[in-house]
C-alpha positions, 0 to 999 in steps of 0.5 A: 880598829881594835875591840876590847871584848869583855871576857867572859870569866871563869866560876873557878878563878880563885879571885871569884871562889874564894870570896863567893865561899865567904859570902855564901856563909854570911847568906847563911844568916837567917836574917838573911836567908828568909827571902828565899823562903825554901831555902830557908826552911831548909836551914830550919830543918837542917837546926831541928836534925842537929839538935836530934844528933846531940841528943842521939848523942846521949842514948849511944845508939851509934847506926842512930847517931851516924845516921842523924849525924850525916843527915844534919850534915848534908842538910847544912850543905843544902842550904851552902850549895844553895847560897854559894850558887848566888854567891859565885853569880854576884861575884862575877858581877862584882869583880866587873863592877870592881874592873869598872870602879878602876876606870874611874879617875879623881878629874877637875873640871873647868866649870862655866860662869856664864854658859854661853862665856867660855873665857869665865870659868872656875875650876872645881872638883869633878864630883861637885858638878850638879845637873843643868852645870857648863863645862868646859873640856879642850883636847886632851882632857877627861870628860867630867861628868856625863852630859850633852854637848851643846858648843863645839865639836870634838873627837873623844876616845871612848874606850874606857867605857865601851872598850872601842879603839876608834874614837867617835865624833861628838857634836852639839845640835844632832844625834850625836850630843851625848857624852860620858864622864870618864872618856877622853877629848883627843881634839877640839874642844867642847861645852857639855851641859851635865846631865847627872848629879854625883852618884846618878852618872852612866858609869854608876848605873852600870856598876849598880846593874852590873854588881848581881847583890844589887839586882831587884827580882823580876816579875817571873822570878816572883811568879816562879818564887810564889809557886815554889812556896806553893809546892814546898807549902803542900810538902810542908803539910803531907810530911807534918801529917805523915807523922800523927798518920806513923803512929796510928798505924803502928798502933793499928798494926802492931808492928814498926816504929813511927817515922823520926823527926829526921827522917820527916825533916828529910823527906820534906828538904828531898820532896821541897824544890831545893835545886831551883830555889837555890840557882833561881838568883844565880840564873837572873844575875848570870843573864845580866852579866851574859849580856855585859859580856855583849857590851850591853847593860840592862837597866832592869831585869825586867827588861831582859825577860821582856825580851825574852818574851817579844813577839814585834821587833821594829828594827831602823833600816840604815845602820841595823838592816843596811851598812848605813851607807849607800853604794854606787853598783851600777852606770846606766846611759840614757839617750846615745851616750856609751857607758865609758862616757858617763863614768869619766864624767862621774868619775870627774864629779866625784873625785873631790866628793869625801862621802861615802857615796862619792868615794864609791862612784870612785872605787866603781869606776875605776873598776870598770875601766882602770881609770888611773885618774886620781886627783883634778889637776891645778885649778879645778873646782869643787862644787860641794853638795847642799841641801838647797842645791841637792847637786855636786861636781867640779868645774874642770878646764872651763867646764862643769860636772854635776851629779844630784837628785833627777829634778835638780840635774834636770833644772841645772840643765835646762837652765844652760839651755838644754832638755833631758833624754827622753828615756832619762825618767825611766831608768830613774823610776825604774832603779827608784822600784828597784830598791835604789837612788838615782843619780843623775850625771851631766857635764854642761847641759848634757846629761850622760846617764844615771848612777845606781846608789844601793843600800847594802844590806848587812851580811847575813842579816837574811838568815837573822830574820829567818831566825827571828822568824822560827822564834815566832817574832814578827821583824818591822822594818822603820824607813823614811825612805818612800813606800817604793824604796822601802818595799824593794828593801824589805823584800831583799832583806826578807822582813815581815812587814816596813813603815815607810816615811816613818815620822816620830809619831808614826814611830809610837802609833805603831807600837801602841798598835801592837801592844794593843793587839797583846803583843811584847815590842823592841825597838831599837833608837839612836835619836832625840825624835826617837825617845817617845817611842823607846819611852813607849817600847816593852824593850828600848834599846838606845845607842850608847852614841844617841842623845841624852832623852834617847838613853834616858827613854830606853831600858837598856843601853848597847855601848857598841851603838851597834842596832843588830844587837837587839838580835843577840839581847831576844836570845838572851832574854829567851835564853834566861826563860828558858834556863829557868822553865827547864831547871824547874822542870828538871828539879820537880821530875827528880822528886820521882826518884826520891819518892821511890828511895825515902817513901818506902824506907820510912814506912817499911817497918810499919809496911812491910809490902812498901819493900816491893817499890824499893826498885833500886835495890838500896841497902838500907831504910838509913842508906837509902834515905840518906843518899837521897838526901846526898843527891839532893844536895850534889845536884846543886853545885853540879848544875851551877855552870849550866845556870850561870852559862844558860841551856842552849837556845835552839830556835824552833816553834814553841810546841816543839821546844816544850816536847824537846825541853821535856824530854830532855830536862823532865826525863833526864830529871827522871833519869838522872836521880835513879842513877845518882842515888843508887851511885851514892848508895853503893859507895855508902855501903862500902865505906860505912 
């Protein structure tokens, strides 16, 4: 079996640069450039300096006209840098949404007359199909629509949407119903039921989820955005005051000049939180598409930053803790039969048995003992398993051999005259504690022993945990298992907590539980029973191989159906968090070192002492002001990988991700401007 990856694609291919560069100027419209208030303020005053250069084109003042010249310029680049950061993050978003658009394929679909008559049918365009309409799809035709099987069963390639090789059942009347348009019947044939009308297909939510222009802000990025309006509003006023204060004080003391309107209009673009207003967009879009490169789509965004935030993760045991099937690991005779005994007998039982248990007892035994019996002969009989019977086995040269649940081998037995061992019940109970189900062996009235059946747990999945457990998520185990298998599965797999003979509305009494309690919930789901508590859950992630209520109930959708990617969908969502808080603690620090570059080069004439804080050493009030403003727009481009590829997420106590954060992003933001600036400075006084 063979996984498409979606690969992860690079800011510097030219199918993605070119096309960002022309779109950050068209987002250099002000009509457009107004939703991002501080970037757009910065475009006003990047118009206020050149207006200032024309005119100082007119005095021949040439250090005045350079000086307000490369002011006007590097201002310009601000506001672009700002622009082409979300540019180039939508562009990797729509060059997958265009690679999506490509799986798309003009189909005609055989709709039903009469949906319960599949001999009366019409054939009609694909994109004419409305919600509630029968389908009908034979092997090797395209699935018109997305939709819920409700006759038949049939083998479908689904690699066009999730890129997986393997082709997976879809069934009517179980968990396995849904369907999407565009995937491919292999075999059998199927009535599907469509769920969509045109335009609100599965394929249509990922492409508008996946193309970053069509992504809605998310209630932090708004709290953010409103606190960098804040600050840039404070700025705003000290930098208009700073100019009536210039005069004053060249009246007062008899000596300077008051501080230019480019010079104001600097200090204010240096001073306003230019860097993360400008990658503030590119971060969101870029975690969305982090988490594509997962095969996973997030319905919102908010759901992504829910789960950033997540305290209560409630994850289903089978498939997400275990493998999902259960393993034969041990025989165990009862009464005076030898261990040899009861596997030939197992063995016997279970060599027509296809399921994975079955196919276990198998591969066990013959380990144990290299039995090298590898079909029943001519004339044997198989005894299939059911629910009525709960046993199996075969019918072999006139006698039977069974295997079940403990009560039904037991009645079996007794039926043909015979009495369980005395010491049968308790190794039943004792691998029941254990974690295990008991699987009792006979051959006629004679029972031989017990097989242990385990569920496996998932390689690694305790390290997961642990994980989980330094992030500060409590990890909720959902079992129907009873209370005593449950338990001993918890244990090994090292959960916090488990719900045990878990139904539906234990499922949502649970969650409600917690977010009573103030806590954010995730939970994972595949099944119809499922949805009310996806519905209720913060983060819902459905299978993409789920029922069509599972899907519509959850907020995000994992195409691989694999549950233990709820793991990677917190880091993500934490990682996004993270991105963002450490950025705008970096950009609010960089003000320090403009405070110390442009505050005592607009002031110095007027106050001449201003010259002790002049602690780089600048060349000029011009070379000075003017490298700040250099740096400021730089910082931007240069930080644009790490806001599309995210800081690295480093589980750890929250205190101690704070101080690690702020010692790294607040001193590094300290740090990094004095050396920048003074950097630019140099290379201005050499080349001007």
């Amino acid at each position: 079996m063979t996984k498409h990856i979606q690969p992860p694609l690079s800011i510097f291919a030219p199918t993605i640069l070119r096309p960002a560069v022309l779109e950050a100027i068209k987002k250099l419209d002000p009509r457009t450039l107004w939703r991002s208030p501080v970037m757009f303020l910065v475009e006003v005053g990047g118009c206020i300096t050149s207006v200032n250069f024309l005119l100082d084109l007119t005095t021949g003042n040439n250090i005045q006209i350079w000086f307000s010249g490369l002011i006007s310029l590097w201002l310009w680049l601000t506001v672009f840098f700002g622009t082409f950061a979300e540019s180039l993050a939508e562009g990797r978003g729509k060059a997958r949404a265009a690679s999506l658009r490509k799986t798309r394929t003009e189909v005609q679909a055989r709709r039903l007359v009469s949906p319960g008559d599949r001999a009366s049918h019409e054939v009609i365009a694909a994109n004419l199909l409305r919600r509630d309409d029968h389908i009908l799809i034979e092997s090797g035709e395209l699935i018109a629509g997305d939709g819920e099987v409700v006759s038949g069963a049939a083998l479908v390639n689904e690699a066009a949407v999730t890129g997986e090789s393997a082709p997976v059942v879809r069934e009517s009347g179980g968990d396995r119903s849904a369907v999407t348009g565009g995937t491919t019947v292999i075999s059998g044939s199927i009535v599907v039921r469509i769920t969509a009308n045109p335009g609100e297909t599965f394929l249509d939510r990922m492409i508008g989820m996946v193309e970053g222009a069509k992504r809605r802000k998310t209630p932090n990025e708004i709290a953010l955005e409103v606190l960098l309006i804040a600050l840039t509003f404070v700025f705003l006023l000290v930098v208009m005051n700073l100019s009536p204060l210039s005069i004053y004080s060249v009246k007062a003391a008899g000596q300077g000049t008051p501080v230019s309107l480019t010079v104001l209009v600097a200090l204010f673009v240096c001073l306003a939180p230019t860097t993360i207003a400008a990658l503030l967009p590119a971060i969101g879009i870029a975690g969305m598409d982090r988490l594509f490169q997962k095969n996973v789509i997030a319905l919102s965004g908010r759901a992504i930053e829910a789960a950033g935030d997540v305290n209560v993760l409630l994850l289903d045991k089978t498939g997400t803790i275990t493998l999902g099937n259960r393993e034969a690991v041990d025989f165990i005779p009862v009464g005076s039969h030898t261990e040899e005994e009861l596997i030939r007998v197992a063995l016997i039982a279970s060599l027509a048995d296809e399921t994975p248990e079955g196919r276990s007892i198998v591969v066990l035994a013959k380990q144990r003992y290299h039995l090298r019996l590898d079909k029943l002969p001519d004339g044997a009989g198989n005894v299939p398993f059911s629910a009525e019977t709960r046993l199996s086995g075969t019918d072999m040269a006139g006698m039977r051999y069974r295997k079940g649940a403990t009560d039904s081998i037991v009645v079996f037995v007794q039926e043909l005259g015979g009495q369980p061992p005395s010491d049968l019940e308790e190794q039943a109970h004792k691998i029941a504690r254990s974690g295990g189900t008991p699987l009792v062996v006979c051959c006629e009235a004679d029972i031989l022993g017990v097989i242990n059946l385990k569920d496996i747990l998932k390689g690694g999945i305790q390290e997961r945990f642990q994980q989980l457990r330094s992030m500060g998520i409590r990890t909720v185990m959902i079992t129907g298992d009873n209370p005593h298998t449950a338990a001993a599965i918890a244990a090994e797999a090292q959960v916090d907590d488990f719900l045990a003979q878990a139904k539906p509305e234990d499922k949502l009494r649970l969650i409600r539980e917690n977010q009573q309690a103030g806590y954010m919930v995730a939970m994972t789901g595949d099944g119809t029973n499922d949805a009310p508590a996806l519905a209720q859950a913060d983060v819902a992630v459905a299978m993409n191989t789920g029922t069509q209520p599972a899907r519509e109930a959850a907020n995000i959708i994992d195409l691989d159906s694999n549950p233990t990617k709820l793991l990677d969908i917190v880091e993500i969502g934490k990682q996004i968090l993270m991105t963002r808080g450490n950025l705008t603690t970096f950009s609010i620090s960089n003000d320090v070192a403009k405070y110390f570059a442009i505050i005592p080069a607009a002031l110095i004439t007027i106050y001449p002492q201003l010259a002790a804080l002049n602690i780089m050493q600048l060349a000029s009030p011009q070379s000075a002001i003017l490298s700040a403003v250099i740096f400021n727009a730089l910082i931007i481009p240069l930080l644009i990988p790490l806001a599309l590829k995210g800081t690295r997420y480093r589980p750890m106590p929250a205190e101690k991700m704070l101080i690690h954060n702020l010692l790294i992003y607040g001193a590094g933001g300290m740090i990094v401007p004095f050396a920048g600036i003074k950097a630019i400075d140099m290379l201005i006084t050499i080349f001007i």
